[in-house]
C-alpha positions in Angstrom: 0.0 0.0 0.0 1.5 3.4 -1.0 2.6 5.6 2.1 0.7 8.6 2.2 2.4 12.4 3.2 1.2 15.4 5.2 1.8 18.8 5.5 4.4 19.0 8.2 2.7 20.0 11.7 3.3 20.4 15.1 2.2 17.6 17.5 0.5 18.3 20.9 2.4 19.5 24.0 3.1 18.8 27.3 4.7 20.8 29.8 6.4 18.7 32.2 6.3 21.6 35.2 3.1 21.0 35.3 2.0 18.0 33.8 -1.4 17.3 32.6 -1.7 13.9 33.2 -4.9 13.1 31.3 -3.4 15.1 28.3 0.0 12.9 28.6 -2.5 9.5 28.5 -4.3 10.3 25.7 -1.3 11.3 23.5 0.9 8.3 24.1 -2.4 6.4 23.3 -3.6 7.8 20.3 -0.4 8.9 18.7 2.9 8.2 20.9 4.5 11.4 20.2 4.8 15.1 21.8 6.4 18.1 22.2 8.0 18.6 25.5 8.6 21.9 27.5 9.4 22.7 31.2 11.3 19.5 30.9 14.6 21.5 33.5 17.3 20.8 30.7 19.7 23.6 30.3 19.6 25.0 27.1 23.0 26.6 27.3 24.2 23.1 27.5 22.0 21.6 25.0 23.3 24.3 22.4 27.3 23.7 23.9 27.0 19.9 23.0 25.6 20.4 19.9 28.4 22.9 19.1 30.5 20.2 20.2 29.4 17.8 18.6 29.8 20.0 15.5 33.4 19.9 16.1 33.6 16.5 16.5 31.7 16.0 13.0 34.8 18.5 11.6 37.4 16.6 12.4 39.3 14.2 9.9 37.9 10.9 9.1 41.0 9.3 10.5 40.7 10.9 14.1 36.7 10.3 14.3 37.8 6.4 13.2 40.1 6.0 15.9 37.3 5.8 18.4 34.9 3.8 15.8 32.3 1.5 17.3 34.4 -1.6 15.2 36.8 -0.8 18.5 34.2 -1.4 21.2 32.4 -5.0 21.5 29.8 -2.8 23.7 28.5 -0.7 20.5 30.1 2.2 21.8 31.8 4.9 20.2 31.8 6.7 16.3 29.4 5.0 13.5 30.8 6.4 10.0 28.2 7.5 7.5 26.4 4.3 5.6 27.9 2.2 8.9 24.3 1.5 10.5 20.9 -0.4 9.3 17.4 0.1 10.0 15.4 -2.6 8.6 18.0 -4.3 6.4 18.7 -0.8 4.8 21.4 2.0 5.1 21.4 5.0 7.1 22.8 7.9 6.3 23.6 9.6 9.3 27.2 9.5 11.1 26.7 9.6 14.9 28.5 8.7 18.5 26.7 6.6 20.3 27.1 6.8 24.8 26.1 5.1 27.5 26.9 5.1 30.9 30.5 4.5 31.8 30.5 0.7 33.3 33.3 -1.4 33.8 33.1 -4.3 30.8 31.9 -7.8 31.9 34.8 -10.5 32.1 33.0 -13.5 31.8 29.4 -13.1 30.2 26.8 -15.4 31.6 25.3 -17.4 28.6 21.8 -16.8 30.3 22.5 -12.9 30.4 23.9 -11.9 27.2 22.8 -8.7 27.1 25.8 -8.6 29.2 28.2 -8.0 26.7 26.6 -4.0 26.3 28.0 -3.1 29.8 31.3 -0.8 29.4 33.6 1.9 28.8 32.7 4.7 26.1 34.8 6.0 23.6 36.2 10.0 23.2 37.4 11.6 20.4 41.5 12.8 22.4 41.0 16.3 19.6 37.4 17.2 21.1 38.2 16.5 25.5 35.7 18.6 26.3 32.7 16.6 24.4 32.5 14.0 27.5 32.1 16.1 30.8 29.1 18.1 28.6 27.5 14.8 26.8 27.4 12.9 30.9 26.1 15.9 32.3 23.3 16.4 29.9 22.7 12.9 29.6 22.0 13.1 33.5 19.4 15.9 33.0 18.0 14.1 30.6 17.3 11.1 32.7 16.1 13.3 35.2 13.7 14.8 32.8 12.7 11.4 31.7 12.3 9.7 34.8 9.5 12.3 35.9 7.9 11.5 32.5 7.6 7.8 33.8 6.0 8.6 36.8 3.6 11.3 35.3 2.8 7.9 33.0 2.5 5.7 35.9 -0.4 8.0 37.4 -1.8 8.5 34.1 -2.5 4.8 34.3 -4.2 4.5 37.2 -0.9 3.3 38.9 0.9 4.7 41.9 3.6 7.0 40.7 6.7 4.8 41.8 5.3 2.1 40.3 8.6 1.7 37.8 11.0 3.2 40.2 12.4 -0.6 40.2 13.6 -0.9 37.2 14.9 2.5 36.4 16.5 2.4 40.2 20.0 1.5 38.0 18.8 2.8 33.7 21.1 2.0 30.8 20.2 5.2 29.2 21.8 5.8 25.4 22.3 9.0 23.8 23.1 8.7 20.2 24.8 12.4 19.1 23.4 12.3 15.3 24.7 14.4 12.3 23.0 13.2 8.9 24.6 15.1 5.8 22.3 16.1 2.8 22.3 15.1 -0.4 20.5 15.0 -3.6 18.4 11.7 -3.1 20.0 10.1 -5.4 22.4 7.9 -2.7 19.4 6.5 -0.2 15.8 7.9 0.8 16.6 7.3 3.9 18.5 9.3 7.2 17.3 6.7 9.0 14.7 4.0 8.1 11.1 3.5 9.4 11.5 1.9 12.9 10.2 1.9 16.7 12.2 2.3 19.5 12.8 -0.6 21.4 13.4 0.8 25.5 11.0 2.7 27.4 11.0 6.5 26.4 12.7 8.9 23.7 13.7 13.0 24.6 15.3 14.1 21.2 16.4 17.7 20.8 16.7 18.1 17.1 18.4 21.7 16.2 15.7 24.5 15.6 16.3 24.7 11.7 16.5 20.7 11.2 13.4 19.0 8.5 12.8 15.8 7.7 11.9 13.8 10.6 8.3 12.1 9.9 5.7 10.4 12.5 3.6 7.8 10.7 0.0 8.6 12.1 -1.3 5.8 9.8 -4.6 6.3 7.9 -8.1 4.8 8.4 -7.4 1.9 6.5 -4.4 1.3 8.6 -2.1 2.3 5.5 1.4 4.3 6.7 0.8 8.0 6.6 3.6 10.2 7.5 3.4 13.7 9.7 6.5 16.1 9.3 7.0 17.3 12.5 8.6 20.7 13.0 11.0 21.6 15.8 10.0 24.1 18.5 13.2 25.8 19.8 13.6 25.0 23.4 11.1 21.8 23.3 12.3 17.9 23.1 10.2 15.9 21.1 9.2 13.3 22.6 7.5 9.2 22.2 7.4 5.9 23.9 9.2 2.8 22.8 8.1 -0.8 22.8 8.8 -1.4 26.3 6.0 1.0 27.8 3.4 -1.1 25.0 4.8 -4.1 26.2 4.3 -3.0 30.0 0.5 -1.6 29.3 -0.7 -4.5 27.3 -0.7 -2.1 24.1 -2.5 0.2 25.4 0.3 3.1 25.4 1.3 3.4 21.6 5.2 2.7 20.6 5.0 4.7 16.8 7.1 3.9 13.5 8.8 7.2 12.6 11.7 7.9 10.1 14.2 10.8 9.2 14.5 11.7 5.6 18.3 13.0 4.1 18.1 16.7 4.4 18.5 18.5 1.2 22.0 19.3 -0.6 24.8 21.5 1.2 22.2 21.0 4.4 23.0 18.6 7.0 21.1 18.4 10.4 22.5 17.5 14.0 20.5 16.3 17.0 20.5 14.5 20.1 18.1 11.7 20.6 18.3 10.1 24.3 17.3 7.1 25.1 16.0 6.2 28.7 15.7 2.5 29.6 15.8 0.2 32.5 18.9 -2.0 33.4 19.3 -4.2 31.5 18.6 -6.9 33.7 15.5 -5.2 34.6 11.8 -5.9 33.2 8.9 -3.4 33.3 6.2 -4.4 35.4 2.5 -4.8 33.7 0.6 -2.3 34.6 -2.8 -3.5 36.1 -5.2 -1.0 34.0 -8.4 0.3 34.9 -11.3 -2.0 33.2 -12.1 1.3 30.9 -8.5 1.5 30.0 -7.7 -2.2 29.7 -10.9 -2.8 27.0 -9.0 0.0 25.0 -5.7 -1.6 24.8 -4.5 -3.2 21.0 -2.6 -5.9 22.8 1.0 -7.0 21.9 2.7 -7.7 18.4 5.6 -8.8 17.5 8.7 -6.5 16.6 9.2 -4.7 13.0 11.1 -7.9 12.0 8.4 -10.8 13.3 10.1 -11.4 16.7 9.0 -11.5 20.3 9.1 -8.2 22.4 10.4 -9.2 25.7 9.5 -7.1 29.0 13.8 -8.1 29.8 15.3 -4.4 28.5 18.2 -6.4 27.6 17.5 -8.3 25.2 15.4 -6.0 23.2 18.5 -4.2 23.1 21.0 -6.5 22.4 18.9 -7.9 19.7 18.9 -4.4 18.2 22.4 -3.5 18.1 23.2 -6.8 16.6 20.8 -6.3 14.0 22.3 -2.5 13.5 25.8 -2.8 13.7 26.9 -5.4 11.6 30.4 -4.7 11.9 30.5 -4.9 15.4 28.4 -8.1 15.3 30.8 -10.0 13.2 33.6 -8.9 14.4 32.8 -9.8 18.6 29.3 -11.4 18.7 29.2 -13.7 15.7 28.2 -16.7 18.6 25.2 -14.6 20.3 23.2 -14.8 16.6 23.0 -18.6 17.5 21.4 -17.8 21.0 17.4 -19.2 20.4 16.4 -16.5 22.6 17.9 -13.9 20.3 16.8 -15.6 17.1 12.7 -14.6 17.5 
């Protein structure tokens, strides 16, 4: 079925200060996406990072491929531009991808293979000042998340602690993004059509950036896709498989892409990813009856395979899928795993 486009819009907001807890419910139900404000992130640092990051983009190919992901079995570090899939298919983006700095695992349990994401990052020794400003923001970020979870928690009819558990020790991601334009003729896609597989998504995308789509669907349940606008100041924001997986389906995880900007363009942003431990799964939340009758239930993944309710292996089974290089160069044994194989 042919995808059908719309004029690009601005989605509905929340303000976090003082969140509307109906409004959040109903948005992450019918559509899974928002703008964010009062969210407590310091924009001076948002706007240093990205001018970091900038820098970091600048450099020579050799110096950002001395701390390329191909060096990290944890997924860590620079992905060069073409290095990452979505669906089988190229991106076009280049991008540094963080987590928290862990100490890597010696000896991996077989039964706890997500294991192998715990570790060190990797920093760029011409840009020293890019890690102190990506941990700090990373840790308003998760601040700014966390509240998000609890404002769902009560949406839900839950108390509002009721996922403290599994966030009490997050493996949060921040990917810092640059996609370079060009004139269509090398891929359609920045990055392919996709959900997110942890619990929440804050991505800052610079004021002047286009091309990032929601798919709102049509009646018919054909893809129909929303370009969304940035709002300077405002995150935008949308649930990944793991709250759907935690509310029976009744919170919506959505497909969204981001097209190649145009030629002698290029965008920048800052998508952060908040998840449980690894080891940790979401509790099911225990819906009112009114709720419950309007939840779509659980599917499988964008590929056919189980969602699991285990953080970690939704996330292992992604970065396999998305790195190749750093599959078959450390991990070529975990694609045999049956657990990792649905």
């Amino acid at each position: 079925m042919a995808a059908h486009s719309r004029p690009t819009s601005s989605l509905p907001i929340i303000d976090l200060e003082d969140v509307d807890i109906d409004a959040l419910r109903t948005v992450t139900h019918e559509i899974g996406f928002f703008h964010l404000t009062g969210h407590g992130i310091d924009q001076r640092l948002t706007d240093e990072l990205i001018a970091t990051a900038r820098t970091f983009f600048a450099l020579p190919e050799a110096e950002k491929l001395a701390i390329e992901n191909s060096h990290s079995p944890q997924f860590r570090g620079y992905t060069r531009v073409g290095g990452e899939r979505t669906q089988g298919y190229v991106d076009w983006r280049e991008q540094l991808d963080i987590g928290p700095e862990r100490v890597a695992v010696d000896q991996v349990d077989p039964d706890r293979p997500w294991e192998v994401l715990h570790g060190p990052n990797l920093w760029p020794e011409g840009v020293p000042q890019l890690r102190a400003l990506a941990l700090e923001w990373m840790a308003q970020a998760q601040d700014a998340g966390l509240r998000l979870i609890r404002g769902w928690a009560s949406s839900l009819g839950a108390p509002a602690d009721f996922f403290d558990a599994a966030f009490a020790d997050p493996d949060p991601l921040l990917k810092i993004a640059r996609y370079p334009g060009h004139d269509g003729s090398v891929t359609g896609q920045g990055v392919g059509s996709h959900k997110d597989v942890g619990a929440l998504t804050l991505l800052y995308p610079e004021a002047t950036s286009t091309g990032f789509q929601v798919d709102i669907g049509t009646p018919d349940g054909g893809p129909a896709w929303l370009g969304v606008d940035p709002i300077p100041g405002h995150f935008l924001v949308n649930i990944g498989e793991l709250l759907e997986v935690a509310t029976g389906g009744y919170l919506r995880a959505t497909v969204h892409r981001v097209l190649p900007p145009a030629a002698g363009t290029d965008r920048v942003s800052l998508p952060f990813f908040l998840n449980p431990g690894y080891d940790a799964e979401l509790p099911t939340v225990p819906l009112p009856p009114e709720l419950a009758a309007a939840a779509a239930g659980v599917g499988s993944d964008q590929h056919g395979g189980t969602l699991h309710a285990r953080y970690g292996l939704n996330a292992l089974k992604s970065r396999l899928r998305a790195h190749p290089n750093v599959t078959e160069r450390y991990h070529r044994d975990l694609l045999d795993l049956p657990v990792l194989r649905g």
